[in-house]
NUGU-827638 format. One record per residue (C-alpha): x, y, z; residue number from 0; residue in one letter. Coordinates in steps of 0.02 Angstrom, whole numbers, m for minus. Layout:
residues N
PT u v w num residuo
PT X Y Z NUM A
...
END
This chain:
residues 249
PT u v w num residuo
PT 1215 875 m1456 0 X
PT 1040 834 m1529 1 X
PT 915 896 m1400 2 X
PT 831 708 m1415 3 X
PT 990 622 m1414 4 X
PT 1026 731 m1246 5 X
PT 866 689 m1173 6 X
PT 894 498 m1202 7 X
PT 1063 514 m1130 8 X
PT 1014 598 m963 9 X
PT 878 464 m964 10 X
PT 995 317 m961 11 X
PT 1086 393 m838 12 X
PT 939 445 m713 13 X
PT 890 249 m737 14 X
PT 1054 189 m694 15 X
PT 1131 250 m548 16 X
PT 1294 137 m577 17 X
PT 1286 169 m757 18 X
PT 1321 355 m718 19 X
PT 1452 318 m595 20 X
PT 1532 217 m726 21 X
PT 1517 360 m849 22 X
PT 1575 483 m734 23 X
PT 1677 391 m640 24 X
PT 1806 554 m582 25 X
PT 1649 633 m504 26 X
PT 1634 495 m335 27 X
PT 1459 574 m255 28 X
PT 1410 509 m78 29 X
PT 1278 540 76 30 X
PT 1405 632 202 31 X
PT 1578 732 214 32 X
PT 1667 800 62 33 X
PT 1531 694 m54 34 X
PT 1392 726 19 35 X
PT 1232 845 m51 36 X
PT 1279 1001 19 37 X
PT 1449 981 m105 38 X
PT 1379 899 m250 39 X
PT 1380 1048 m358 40 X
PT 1545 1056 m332 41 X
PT 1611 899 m371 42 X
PT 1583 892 m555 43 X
PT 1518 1009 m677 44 X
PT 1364 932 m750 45 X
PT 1322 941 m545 46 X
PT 1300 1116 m542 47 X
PT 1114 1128 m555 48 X
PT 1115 1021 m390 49 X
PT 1139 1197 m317 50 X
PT 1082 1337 m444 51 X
PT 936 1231 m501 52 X
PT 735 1339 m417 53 X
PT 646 1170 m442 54 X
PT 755 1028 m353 55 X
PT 679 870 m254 56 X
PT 644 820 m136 57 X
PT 520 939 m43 58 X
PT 419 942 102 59 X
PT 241 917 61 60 X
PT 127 1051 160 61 X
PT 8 1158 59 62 X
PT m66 1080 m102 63 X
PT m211 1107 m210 64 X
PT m348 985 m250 65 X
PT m355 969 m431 66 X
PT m435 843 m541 67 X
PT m301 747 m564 68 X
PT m304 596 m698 69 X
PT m315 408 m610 70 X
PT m141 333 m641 71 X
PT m160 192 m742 72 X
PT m23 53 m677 73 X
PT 24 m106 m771 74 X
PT 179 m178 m694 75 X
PT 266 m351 m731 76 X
PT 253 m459 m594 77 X
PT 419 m500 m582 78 X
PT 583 m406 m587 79 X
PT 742 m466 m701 80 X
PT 889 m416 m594 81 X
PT 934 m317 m437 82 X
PT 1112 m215 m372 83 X
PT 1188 m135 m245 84 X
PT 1279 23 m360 85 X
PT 1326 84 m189 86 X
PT 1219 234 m152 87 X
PT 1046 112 m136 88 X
PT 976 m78 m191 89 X
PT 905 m46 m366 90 X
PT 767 m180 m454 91 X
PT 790 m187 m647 92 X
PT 614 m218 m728 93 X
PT 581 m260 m937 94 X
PT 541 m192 m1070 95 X
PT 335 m217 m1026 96 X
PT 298 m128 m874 97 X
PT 177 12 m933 98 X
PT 121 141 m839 99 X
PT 16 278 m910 100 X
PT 16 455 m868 101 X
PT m60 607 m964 102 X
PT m116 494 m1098 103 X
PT 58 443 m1120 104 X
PT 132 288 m1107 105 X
PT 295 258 m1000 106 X
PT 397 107 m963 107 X
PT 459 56 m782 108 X
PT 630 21 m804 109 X
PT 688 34 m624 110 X
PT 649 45 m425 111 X
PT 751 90 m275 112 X
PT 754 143 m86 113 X
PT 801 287 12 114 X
PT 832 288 193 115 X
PT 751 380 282 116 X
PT 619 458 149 117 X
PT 656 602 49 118 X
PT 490 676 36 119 X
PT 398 744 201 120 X
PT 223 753 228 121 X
PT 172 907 331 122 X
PT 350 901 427 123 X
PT 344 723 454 124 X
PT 470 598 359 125 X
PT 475 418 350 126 X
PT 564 271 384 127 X
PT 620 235 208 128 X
PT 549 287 41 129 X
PT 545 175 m142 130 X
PT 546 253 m302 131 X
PT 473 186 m481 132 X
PT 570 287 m629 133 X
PT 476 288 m765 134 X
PT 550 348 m958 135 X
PT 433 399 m1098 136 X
PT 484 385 m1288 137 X
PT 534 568 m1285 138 X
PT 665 541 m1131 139 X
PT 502 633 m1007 140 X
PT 536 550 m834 141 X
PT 397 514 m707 142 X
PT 429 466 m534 143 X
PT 290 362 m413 144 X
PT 355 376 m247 145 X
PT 269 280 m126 146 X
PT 333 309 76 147 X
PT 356 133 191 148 X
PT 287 145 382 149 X
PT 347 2 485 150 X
PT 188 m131 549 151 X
PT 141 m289 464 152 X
PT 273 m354 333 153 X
PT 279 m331 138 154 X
PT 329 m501 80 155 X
PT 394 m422 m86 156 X
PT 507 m302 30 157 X
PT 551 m448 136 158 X
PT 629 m521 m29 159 X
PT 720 m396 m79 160 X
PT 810 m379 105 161 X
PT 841 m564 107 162 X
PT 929 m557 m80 163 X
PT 1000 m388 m80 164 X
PT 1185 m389 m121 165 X
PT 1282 m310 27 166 X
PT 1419 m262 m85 167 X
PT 1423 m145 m226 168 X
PT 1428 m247 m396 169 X
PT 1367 m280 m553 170 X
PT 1180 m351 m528 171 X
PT 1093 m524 m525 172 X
PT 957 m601 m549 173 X
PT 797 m555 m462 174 X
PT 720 m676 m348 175 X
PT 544 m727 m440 176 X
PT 432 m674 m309 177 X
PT 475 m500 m313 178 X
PT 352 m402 m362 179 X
PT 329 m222 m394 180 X
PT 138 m191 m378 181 X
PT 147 m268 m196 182 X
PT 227 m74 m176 183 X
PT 61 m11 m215 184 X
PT m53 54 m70 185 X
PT m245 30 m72 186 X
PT m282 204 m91 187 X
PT m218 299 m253 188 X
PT m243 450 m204 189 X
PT m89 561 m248 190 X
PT 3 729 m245 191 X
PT 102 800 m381 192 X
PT 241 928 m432 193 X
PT 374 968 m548 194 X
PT 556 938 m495 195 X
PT 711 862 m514 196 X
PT 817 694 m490 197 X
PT 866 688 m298 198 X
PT 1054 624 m356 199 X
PT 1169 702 m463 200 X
PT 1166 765 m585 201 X
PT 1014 837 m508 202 X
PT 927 885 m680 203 X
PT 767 963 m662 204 X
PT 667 843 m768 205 X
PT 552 739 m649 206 X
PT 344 735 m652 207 X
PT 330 672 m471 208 X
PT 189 566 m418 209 X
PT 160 536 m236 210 X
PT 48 440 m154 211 X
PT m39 491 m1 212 X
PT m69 329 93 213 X
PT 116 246 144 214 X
PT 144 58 154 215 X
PT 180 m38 296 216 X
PT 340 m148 281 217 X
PT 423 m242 447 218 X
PT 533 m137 536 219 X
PT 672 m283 546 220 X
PT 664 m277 359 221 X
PT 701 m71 391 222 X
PT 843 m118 494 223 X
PT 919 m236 380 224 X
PT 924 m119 246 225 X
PT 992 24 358 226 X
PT 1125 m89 405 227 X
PT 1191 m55 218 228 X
PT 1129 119 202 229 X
PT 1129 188 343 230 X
PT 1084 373 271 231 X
PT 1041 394 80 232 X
PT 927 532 63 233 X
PT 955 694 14 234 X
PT 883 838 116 235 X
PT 733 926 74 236 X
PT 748 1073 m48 237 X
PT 650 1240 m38 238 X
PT 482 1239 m147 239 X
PT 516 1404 m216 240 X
PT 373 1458 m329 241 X
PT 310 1293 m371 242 X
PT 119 1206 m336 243 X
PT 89 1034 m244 244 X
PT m67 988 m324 245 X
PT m179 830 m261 246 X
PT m300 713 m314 247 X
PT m488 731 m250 248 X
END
């Protein structure tokens, strides 16, 4: 296959967590037991890397290196189109004008979800829940702003998305208006950042990670409420190997 073609493909799929389970649909991938991470490589081939792969996410975040790091330049819709339960998280579906820009490259938004509890660690410490903005460049490139959620005051845009979520898996539906992905955003944008690797199957090691420092604070009955669905959808942490954390000054 055409190296670009390939790249596009594995994009699509990283984007679309139901659209891969739909492609793949003999390879059923889950959280715990026979489907959970620690078999993943086993359960289809294009997997395998989910085990064999020397830069895999998540990670825990300890050392890093200050480096001068480029402001990241955000210009999110503020609205979404559509959101879904594809039964491993709730997923927000964004446009075709979200623009982020990164290394003097442009890349679109095209979706968000959650993880609970976060993948990432900071220094040994993990989360309550984690949300994740993939981001596609015209080459296939994928860049991931990960931003963690503390419980304390509510996020009204989180709040939303609780209140609307579908508790079934499905196809999606329409977003409610008022959710909006740059309420996600924390004051400071100080961030770290590392090469590594989709933290689902098929695991591919294709991910610029960008993660801010300062977490969000979203009301822990919203946590709850989302738990209630997932009660455990985040992979463990994987070892760092060789790689650099590097951070923002």
């Amino acid at each position: 296959m055409h190296r670009r073609r390939a790249l596009q493909l594995l994009a699509g799929f990283a984007l679309c967590p139901l659209c891969t389970k739909q492609a793949f649909a003999e390879s059923h991938w889950g959280y715990e037991g026979g489907e959970g991470p620690e078999n993943w490589a086993n359960l289809d081939p294009i997997n395998r890397v989910c085990a064999a792969g020397v830069q895999q996410s998540p990670v825990d975040i300890t050392d890093t290196f200050e480096s001068s790091l480029l402001q990241l330049r955000i210009n999110w819709d503020k609205r979404a189109e559509s959101i879904v339960n594809n039964g491993h998280t709730i997923q927000v579906n964004l446009g075709d004008t979200s623009v982020f820009t990164h290394d003097k490259t442009n890349y679109r938004l095209a979706q968000f979800h959650f993880h609970h509890p976060s993948e990432h660690y900071y220094a040994g410490k993990s989360f309550p829940m984690e949300v994740h903005f993939v981001h596609i460049n015209a080459t296939g490139a994928l860049a991931v702003i990960g931003v963690m959620m503390a419980p304390g005051r509510a996020n009204g845009t989180f709040s939303k998305i609780v209140a609307t979520m579908p508790e079934k898996e499905g196809p999606a539906i329409p977003a409610d208006p008022g959710i909006n992905p740059n309420s996600f955003l924390p004051q400071s944008r100080r961030y770290y950042r590392y090469r590594g690797s989709l933290t689902t199957p098929p695991c591919s090691e294709t991910v610029d990670w960008l993660l801010f420092m300062e977490p969000i604070q979203v009301a822990q009955a919203d946590v709850t409420r989302f738990s209630q669905l997932f009660p455990r959808n985040a992979r463990p942490v994987q070892k760092l190997n060789r790689r650099f954390v590097l951070r923002s000054g």
